[in-house]
N, C-alpha and C positions, 0 to 999 in steps of 0.2 A: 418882227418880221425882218425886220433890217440884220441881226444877226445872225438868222438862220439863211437867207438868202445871200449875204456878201459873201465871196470866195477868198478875200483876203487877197485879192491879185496886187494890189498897190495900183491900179493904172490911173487913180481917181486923184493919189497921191503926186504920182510921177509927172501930170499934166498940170498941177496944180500951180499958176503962179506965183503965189503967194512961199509954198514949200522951196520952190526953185529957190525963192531970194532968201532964203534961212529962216523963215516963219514955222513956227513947232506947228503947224498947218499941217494935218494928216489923217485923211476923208478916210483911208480902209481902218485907223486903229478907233477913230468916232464910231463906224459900223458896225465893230466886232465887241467892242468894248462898252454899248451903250445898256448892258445890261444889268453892269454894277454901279458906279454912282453919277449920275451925268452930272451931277457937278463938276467933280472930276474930272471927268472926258473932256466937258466945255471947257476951262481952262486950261486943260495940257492939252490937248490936240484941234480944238475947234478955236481957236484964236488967230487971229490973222486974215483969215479965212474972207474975203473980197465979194462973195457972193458972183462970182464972174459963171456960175454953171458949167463950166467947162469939166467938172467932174461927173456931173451929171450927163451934160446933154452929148458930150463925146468918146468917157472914158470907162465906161461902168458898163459891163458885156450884157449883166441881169435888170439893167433898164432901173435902177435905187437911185434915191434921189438923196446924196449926202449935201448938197448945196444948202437943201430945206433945213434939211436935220439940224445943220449947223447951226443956221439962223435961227434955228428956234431955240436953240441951246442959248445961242448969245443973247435973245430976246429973254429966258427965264432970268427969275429973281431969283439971286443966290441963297 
């Protein structure tokens, strides 16, 4: 669902603190890109990632929840 619904806008990215301070932290390429190996995605884009919602609950126009995603990426066993 997550990548036929993201639009790739970055705004989820652009708001994200974590991305601000130099963190490979980047909620639209985890969106787009979790269809190939989320191993992957979790350690190159989902790392960093603070859990602070702010991609979620302010930045994301189709209402997706990459805050969750993330955390669950970080919570799986590699």
């Amino acid at each position: 669902r997550a990548q036929d619904a993201c639009h790739g806008c970055q705004r989820c990215t652009e708001l994200c603190p974590a991305w601000q301070q130099g963190q490979p932290t980047e909620p639209h390429r985890v969106m787009r890109a979790l269809w190939a190996d989320p191993a992957t995605v979790a350690s190159r884009w989902a790392g960093g990632c603070t859990g602070c919602n702010l991609c979620t609950f302010y930045a994301c126009p189709v209402e997706l929840n990459p805050a969750s995603l993330m955390a669950d990426l970080a919570d799986a066993p590699s």
